[in-house]
Wavefront OBJ file of the C-alpha trace (Angstrom):
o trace
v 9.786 154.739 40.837
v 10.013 156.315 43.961
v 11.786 159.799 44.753
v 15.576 159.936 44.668
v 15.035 161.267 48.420
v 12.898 158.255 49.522
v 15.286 155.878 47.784
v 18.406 157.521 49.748
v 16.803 157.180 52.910
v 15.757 153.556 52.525
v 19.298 152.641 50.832
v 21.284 154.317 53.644
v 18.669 153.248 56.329
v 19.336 149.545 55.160
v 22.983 149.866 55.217
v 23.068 151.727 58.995
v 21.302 148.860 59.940
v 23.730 146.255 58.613
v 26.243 148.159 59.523
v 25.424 148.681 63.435
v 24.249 144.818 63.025
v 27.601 143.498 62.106
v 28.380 146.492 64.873
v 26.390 144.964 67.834
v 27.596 141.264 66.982
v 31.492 142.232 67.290
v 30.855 144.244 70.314
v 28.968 141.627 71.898
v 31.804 138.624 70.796
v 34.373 140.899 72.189
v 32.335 141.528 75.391
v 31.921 137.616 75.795
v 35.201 136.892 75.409
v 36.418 139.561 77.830
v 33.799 138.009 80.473
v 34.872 134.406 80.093
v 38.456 135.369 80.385
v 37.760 136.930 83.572
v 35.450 134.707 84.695
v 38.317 131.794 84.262
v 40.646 134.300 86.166
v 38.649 134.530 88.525
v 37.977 130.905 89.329
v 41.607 130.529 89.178
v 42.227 133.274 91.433
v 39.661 131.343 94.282
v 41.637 128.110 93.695
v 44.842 129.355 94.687
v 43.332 130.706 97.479
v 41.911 127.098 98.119
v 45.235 126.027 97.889
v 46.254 128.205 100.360
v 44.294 127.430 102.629
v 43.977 124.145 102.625
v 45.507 121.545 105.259
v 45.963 117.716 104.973
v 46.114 115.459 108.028
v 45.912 111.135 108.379
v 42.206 112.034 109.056
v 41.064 113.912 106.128
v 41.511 117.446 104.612
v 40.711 120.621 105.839
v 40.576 124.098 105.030
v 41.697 126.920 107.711
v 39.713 129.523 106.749
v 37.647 130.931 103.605
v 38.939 133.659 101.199
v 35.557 134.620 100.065
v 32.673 134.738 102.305
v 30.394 133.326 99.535
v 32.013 129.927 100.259
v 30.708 129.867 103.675
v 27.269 130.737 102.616
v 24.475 128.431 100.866
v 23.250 128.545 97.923
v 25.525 131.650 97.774
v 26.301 130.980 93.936
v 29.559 130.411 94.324
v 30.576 126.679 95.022
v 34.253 124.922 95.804
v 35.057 121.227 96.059
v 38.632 119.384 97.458
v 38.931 115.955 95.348
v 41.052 112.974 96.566
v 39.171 110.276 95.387
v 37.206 109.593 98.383
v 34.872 112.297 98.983
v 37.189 114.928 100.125
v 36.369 118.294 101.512
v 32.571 120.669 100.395
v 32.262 124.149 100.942
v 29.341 125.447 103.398
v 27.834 126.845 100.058
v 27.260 123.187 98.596
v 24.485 122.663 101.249
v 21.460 122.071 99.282
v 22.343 122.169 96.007
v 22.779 119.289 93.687
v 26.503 119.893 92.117
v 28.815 118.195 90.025
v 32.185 119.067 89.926
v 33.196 116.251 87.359
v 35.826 113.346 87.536
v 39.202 113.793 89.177
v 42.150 115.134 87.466
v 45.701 114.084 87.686
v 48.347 116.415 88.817
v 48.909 119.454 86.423
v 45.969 119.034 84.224
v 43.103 122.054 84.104
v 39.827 121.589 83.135
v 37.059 124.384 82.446
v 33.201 123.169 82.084
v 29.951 124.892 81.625
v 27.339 123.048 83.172
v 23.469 122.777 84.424
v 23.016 122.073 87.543
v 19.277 121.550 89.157
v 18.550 123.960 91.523
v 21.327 126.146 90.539
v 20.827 127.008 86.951
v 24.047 127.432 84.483
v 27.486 127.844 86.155
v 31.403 127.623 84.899
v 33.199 124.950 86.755
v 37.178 125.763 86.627
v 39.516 122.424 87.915
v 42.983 121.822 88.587
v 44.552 118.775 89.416
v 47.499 118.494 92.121
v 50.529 116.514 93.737
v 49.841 117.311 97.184
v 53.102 116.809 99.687
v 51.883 117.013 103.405
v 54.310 117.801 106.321
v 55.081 114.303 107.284
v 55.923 113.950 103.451
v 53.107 111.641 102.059
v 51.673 112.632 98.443
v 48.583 112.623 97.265
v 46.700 113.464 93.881
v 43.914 116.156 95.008
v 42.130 117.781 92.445
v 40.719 121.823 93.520
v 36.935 122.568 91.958
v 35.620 125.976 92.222
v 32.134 126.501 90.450
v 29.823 130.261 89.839
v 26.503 130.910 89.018
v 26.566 132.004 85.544
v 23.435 134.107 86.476
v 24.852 137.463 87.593
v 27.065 137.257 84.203
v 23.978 136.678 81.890
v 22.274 139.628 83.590
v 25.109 141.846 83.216
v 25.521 140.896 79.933
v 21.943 141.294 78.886
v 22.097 144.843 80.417
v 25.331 145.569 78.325
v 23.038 144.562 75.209
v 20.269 146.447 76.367
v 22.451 149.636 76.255
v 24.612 148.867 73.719
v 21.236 148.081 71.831
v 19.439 151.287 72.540
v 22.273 153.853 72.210
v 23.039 152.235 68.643
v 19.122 152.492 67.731
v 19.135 156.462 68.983
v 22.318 157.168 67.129
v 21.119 155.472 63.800
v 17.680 157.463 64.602
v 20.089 161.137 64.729
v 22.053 159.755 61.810
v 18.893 159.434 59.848
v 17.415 162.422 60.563
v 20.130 164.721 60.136
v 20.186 162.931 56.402
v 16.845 163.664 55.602
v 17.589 167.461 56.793
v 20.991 167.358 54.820
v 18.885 165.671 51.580
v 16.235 168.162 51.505
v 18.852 170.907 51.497
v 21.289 169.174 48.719
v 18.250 168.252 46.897
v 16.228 171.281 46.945
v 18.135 172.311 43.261
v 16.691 169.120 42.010
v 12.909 169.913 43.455
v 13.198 173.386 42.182
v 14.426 171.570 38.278
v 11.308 169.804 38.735
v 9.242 172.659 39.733
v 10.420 174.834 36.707
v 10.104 171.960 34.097
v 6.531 171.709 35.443
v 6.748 175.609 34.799
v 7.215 174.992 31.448
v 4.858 172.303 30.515
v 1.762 174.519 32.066
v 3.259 177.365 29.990
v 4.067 179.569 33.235
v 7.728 179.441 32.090
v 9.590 179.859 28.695
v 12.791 178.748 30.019
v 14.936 177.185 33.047
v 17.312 179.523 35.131
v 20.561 180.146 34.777
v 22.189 179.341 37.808
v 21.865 175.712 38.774
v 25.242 173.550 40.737
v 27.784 172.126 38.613
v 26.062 168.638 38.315
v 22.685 170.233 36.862
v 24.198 172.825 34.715
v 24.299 170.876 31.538
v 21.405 169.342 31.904
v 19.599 172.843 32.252
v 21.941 174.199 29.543
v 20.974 171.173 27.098
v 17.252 171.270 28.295
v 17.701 175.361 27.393
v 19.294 174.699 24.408
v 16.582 172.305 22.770
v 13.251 174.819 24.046
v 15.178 177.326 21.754
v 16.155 175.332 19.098
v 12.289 174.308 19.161
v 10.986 177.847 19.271
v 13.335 178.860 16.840
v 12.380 175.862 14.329
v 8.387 176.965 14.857
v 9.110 180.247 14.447
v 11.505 179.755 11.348
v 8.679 177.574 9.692
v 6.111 180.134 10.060
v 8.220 182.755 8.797
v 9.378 180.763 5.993
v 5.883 179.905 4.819
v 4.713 183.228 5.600
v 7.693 184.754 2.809
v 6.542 181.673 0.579
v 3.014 182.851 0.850
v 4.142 186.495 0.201
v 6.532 185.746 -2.741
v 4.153 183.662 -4.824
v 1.283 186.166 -5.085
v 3.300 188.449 -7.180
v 3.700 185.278 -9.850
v 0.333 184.323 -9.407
v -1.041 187.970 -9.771
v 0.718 188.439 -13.252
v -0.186 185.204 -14.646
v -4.505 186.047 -13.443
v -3.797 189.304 -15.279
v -2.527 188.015 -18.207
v -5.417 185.323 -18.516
v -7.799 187.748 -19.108
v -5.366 190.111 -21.168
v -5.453 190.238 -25.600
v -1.836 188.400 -25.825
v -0.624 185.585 -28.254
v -0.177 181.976 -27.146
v 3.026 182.278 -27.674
v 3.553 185.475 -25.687
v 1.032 183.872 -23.156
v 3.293 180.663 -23.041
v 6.476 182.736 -22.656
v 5.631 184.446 -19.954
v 4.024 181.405 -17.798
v 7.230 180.136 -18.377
v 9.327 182.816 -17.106
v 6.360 183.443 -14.293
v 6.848 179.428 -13.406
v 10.479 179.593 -13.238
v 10.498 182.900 -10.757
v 7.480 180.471 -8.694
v 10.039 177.109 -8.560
v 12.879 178.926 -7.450
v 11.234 181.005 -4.984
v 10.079 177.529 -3.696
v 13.587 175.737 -3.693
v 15.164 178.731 -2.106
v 12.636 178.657 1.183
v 12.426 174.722 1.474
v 16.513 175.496 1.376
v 15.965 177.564 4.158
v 13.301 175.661 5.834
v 15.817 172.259 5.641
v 18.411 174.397 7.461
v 19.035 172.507 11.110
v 19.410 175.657 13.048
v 20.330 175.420 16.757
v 22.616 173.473 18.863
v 20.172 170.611 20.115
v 20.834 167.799 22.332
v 22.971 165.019 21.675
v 24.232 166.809 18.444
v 27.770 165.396 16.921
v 31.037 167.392 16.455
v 32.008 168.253 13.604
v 35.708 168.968 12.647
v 35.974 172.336 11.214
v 39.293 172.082 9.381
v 37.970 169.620 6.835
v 35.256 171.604 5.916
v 37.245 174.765 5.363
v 39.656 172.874 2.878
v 36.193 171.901 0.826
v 34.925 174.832 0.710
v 38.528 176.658 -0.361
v 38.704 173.760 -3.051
v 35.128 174.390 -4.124
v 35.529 178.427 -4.389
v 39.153 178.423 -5.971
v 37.641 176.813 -9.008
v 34.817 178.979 -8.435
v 36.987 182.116 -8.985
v 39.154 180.757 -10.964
v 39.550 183.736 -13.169
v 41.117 185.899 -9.890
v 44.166 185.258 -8.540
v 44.522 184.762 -4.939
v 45.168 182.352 -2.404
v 42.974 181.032 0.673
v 44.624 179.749 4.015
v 43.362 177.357 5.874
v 44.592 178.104 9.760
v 42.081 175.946 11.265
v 43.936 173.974 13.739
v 43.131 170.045 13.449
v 41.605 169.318 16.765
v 38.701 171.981 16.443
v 34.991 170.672 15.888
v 31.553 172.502 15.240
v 28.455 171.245 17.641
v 26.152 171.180 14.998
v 24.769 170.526 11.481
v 27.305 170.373 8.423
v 25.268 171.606 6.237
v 24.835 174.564 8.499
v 28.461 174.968 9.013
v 29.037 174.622 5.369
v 26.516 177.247 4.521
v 27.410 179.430 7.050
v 31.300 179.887 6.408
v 30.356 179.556 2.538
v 28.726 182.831 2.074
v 31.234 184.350 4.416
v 34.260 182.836 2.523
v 32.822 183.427 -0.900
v 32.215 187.317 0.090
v 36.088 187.370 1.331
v 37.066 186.110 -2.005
v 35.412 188.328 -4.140
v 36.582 191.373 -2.101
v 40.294 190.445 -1.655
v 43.012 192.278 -2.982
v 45.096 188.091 -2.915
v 44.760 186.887 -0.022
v 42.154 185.317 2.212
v 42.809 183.526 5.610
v 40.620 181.156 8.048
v 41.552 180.812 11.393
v 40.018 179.357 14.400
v 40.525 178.932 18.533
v 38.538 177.491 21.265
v 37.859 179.775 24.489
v 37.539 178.084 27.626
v 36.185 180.463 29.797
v 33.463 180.794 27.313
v 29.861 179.706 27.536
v 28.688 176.465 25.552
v 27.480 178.086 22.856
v 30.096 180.448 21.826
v 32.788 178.687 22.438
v 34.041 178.178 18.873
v 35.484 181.767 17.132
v 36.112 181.195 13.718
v 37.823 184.480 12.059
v 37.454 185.023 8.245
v 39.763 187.923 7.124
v 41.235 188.918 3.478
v 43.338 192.296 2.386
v 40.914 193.766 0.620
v 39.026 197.356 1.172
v 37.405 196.311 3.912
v 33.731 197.619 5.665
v 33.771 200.632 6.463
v 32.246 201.601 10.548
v 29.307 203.215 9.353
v 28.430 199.961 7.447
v 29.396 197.133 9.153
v 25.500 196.937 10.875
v 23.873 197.895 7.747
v 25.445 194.948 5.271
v 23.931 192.566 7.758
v 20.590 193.795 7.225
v 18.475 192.093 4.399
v 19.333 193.277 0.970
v 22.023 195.338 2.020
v 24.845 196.087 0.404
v 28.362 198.218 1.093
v 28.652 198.632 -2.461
v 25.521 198.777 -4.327
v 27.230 198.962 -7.895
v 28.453 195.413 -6.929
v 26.396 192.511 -8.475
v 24.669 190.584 -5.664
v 21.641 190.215 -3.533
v 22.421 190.916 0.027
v 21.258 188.462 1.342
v 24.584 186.634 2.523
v 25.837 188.049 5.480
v 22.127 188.475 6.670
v 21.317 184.663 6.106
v 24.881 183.890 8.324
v 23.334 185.959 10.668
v 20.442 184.417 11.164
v 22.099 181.302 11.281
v 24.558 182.276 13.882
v 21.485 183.658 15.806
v 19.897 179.959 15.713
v 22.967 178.315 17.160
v 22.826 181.137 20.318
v 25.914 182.458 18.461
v 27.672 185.818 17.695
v 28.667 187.483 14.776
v 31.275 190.565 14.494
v 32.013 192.503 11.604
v 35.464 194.615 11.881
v 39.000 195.297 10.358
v 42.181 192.334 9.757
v 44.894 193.507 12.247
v 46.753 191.194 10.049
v 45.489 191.559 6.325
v 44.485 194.753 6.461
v 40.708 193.737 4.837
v 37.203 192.945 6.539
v 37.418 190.345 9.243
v 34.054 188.403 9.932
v 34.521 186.537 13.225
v 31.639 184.004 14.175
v 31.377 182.416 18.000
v 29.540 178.766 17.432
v 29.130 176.177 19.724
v 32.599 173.816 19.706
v 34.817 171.496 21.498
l 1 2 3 4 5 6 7 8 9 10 11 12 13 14 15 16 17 18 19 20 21 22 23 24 25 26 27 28 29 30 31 32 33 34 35 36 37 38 39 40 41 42 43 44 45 46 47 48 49 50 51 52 53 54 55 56 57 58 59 60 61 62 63 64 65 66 67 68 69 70 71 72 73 74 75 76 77 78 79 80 81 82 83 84 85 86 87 88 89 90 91 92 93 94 95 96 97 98 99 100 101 102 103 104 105 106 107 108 109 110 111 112 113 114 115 116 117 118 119 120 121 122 123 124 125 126 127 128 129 130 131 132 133 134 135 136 137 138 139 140 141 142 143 144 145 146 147 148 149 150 151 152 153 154 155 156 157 158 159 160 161 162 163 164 165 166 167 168 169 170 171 172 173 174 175 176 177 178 179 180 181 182 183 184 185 186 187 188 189 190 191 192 193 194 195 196 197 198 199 200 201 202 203 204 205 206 207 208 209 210 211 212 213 214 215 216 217 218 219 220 221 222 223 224 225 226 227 228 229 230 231 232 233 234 235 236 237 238 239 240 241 242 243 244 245 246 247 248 249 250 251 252 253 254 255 256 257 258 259 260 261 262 263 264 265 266 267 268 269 270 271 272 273 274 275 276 277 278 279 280 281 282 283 284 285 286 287 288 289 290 291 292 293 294 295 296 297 298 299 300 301 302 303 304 305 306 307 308 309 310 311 312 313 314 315 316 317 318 319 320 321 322 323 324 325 326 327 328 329 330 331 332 333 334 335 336 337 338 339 340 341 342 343 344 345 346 347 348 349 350 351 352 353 354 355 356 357 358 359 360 361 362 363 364 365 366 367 368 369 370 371 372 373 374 375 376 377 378 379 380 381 382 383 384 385 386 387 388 389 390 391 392 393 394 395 396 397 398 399 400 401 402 403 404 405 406 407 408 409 410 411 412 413 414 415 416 417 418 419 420 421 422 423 424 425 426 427 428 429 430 431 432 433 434 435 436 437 438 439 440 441 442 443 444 445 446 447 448 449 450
């Protein structure tokens, strides 16, 4: 296909030249029409000075003097004619030429022809018949032709054409070039998109710009979005086959040692056992990680957050059954996740389930959209209970891998660091601080939303 530019040009250079077409045509209809109109006025301005100068006696008809010297003169173009059925009365300018003035009228009718006369070439003919009353008081029907040379009119009007033609050709001409100027200009964003993709696929560039007008900004943020999402997914596969490599050679080490060790089948089968258990759920617990989505890509769904709140309070009431507290679901109804599920689920699970285990009874989710922030943050999701809370000096540390803020506590540490990589995936944020309202740790997470 050709270039949006080329395609703009050619599109607007058709319709300028339809447009000054259908332009031209008017102008020209309009400028006819105002020539014949003034042409017949004209005419009928020379017959009433026929009239008026015209005399009828028992010996013929005659005409006193000339209003326009053109009458006097041959073959000067412009032509009259008295009619009275017998010949009547010629102007001088007749001489010579073969003319044709038509058949004789009868009082009060008008006739207007466009003829060809040899010699002469095209000329208007305007008549008007009369009741002429002479001084003795005989009437008479006389009928008044005056003809022009349609010649000086055609010029004229070919010259008006001419112009009208040319200054219509230089204007589309300036109209066309100040486009291309103004396209190159409005365009240049579009050229430099292209440039910076090509960037990118030489592996000059890692990602586009930031700054791009309002029409290309989410196409840049979306074309952002999925290079990260894509780096992140390489570099989350290496890493999690790297820390599969690095977990089974512990398993595998103890099993080659105890091959070649003095213990029982029994003891032998035991611990291969144990050894193959450790080995299958090191495995499901980095294809779990490996399966997460990870990152806000293009053309992702919404998902509502509100429902999957109320599953996961559902799921971790029973869970801690033996504790009683309550969970809140503030999560107003019109508030979706960009994103995975399973992510989401995963993600506000480990946070939830630490809130519940720390919380004196109470544990609230709560959620907003902000406007004014960017794509990927726009989503804060607040998960606060009334328990003890983090202390400052810990909140970094517990989101560190196999951290804990109390180590006496049964657990891994591994939660709040796997929500943080997950947040990190999406482009998110995650805070660690104190419940204004409960009193407890508050855990507040900025996702992509709408």
């Amino acid at each position: 296909m050709p270039s949006l530019r080329r395609r703009l040009i050619i599109s607007v250079s058709v319709s300028l030249v339809l447009f000054f077409g259908v332009t031209l045509a008017a102008l020209d209809t309009v400028f006819r029409s105002m020539t014949e109109r003034s042409l017949d006025e004209l005419l009928d301005t020379q017959i009433v000075a026929l009239i008026a100068a015209t005399e009828t006696t028992p010996q013929g008809i005659t005409v006193s003097r000339l209003a326009d010297p053109r009458l006097s003169t041959p073959g000067s173009g412009l032509y009259a004619m008295i009619d009275d059925g017998h010949g009547g009365w010629r102007s001088p300018s007749n001489i010579g030429a073969r003319v044709g003035f038509g058949a004789p009228l009868a009082p009060g009718e008008r006739r207007t022809l466009r003829a060809h006369w040899p010699g002469v070439g095209q000329v208007a003919v305007r008549s008007r018949g009369i009741a002429w009353r002479d001084d003795d008081g005989r009437s008479q029907a006389l009928t008044f032709n005056v003809a022009t040379s349609l010649e000086p009119y055609a010029a004229q009007l070919l010259r008006v054409r001419t112009q009208m033609f040319g200054w219509f050709a230089a204007l589309a001409l300036l109209l066309l070039t100040t486009l291309a100027v103004l396209l190159r200009r409005t365009l240049r964003p579009v050229q430099q998109l292209e440039s910076e993709i090509r960037g990118i696929e030489s592996g000059a560039r890692e990602a586009l710009s930031d700054r791009w007008p309002r029409e290309l900004d989410g196409v840049a943020a979306n074309l952002n979005a999925l290079l990260a999402a894509e780096r992140e997914r390489i570099a989350r596969y290496r890493k999690t086959l790297g820390n599969l490599a690095h977990s089974l050679k512990t398993p595998l080490a103890v099993m080659r040692a105890t091959l070649h060790g003095a213990q029982s089948v029994e003891a032998l089968r035991a611990l291969f056992e144990r050894e193959i258990d450790r080995m299958s759920g090191i495995v499901e617990h980095q294809l779990r990680r490996a399966a997460t989505i990870g990152g806000a890509t293009v053309g992702q769904g919404a998902t509502p957050l509100r429902p999957v709140v109320a599953d996961l309070r559902a799921a971790l009431l029973r869970a801690h059954a033996g504790k009683d507290f309550a969970i809140e679901n503030a999560v107003p109804t019109g508030v979706s996740f960009v994103g995975d599920r399973d992510d989401l689920a995963e993600v506000l699970g480990n946070v939830m389930d630490n809130a519940c285990k720390w919380c004196g009874s109470r544990v609230r989710v709560s959620a907003r959209l902000a406007t004014d922030a960017g794509t990927r943050t726009r989503m804060h999701v607040v998960i606060e209970d009334d328990g003890p809370g983090i202390s400052d000096a810990d909140r970094e540390r517990v989101l560190e891998r196999g951290a804990r803020a109390d180590e006496a506590a049964p657990g891994h540490g591994l939660g709040l660091s796997m929500v943080r990589d997950a947040v990190a995936l999406y482009g998110g944020t995650l805070a660690v601080t104190r419940s204004k309202l409960l009193g407890g740790a508050c855990i507040e997470l900025a996702l992509p939303g709408r």
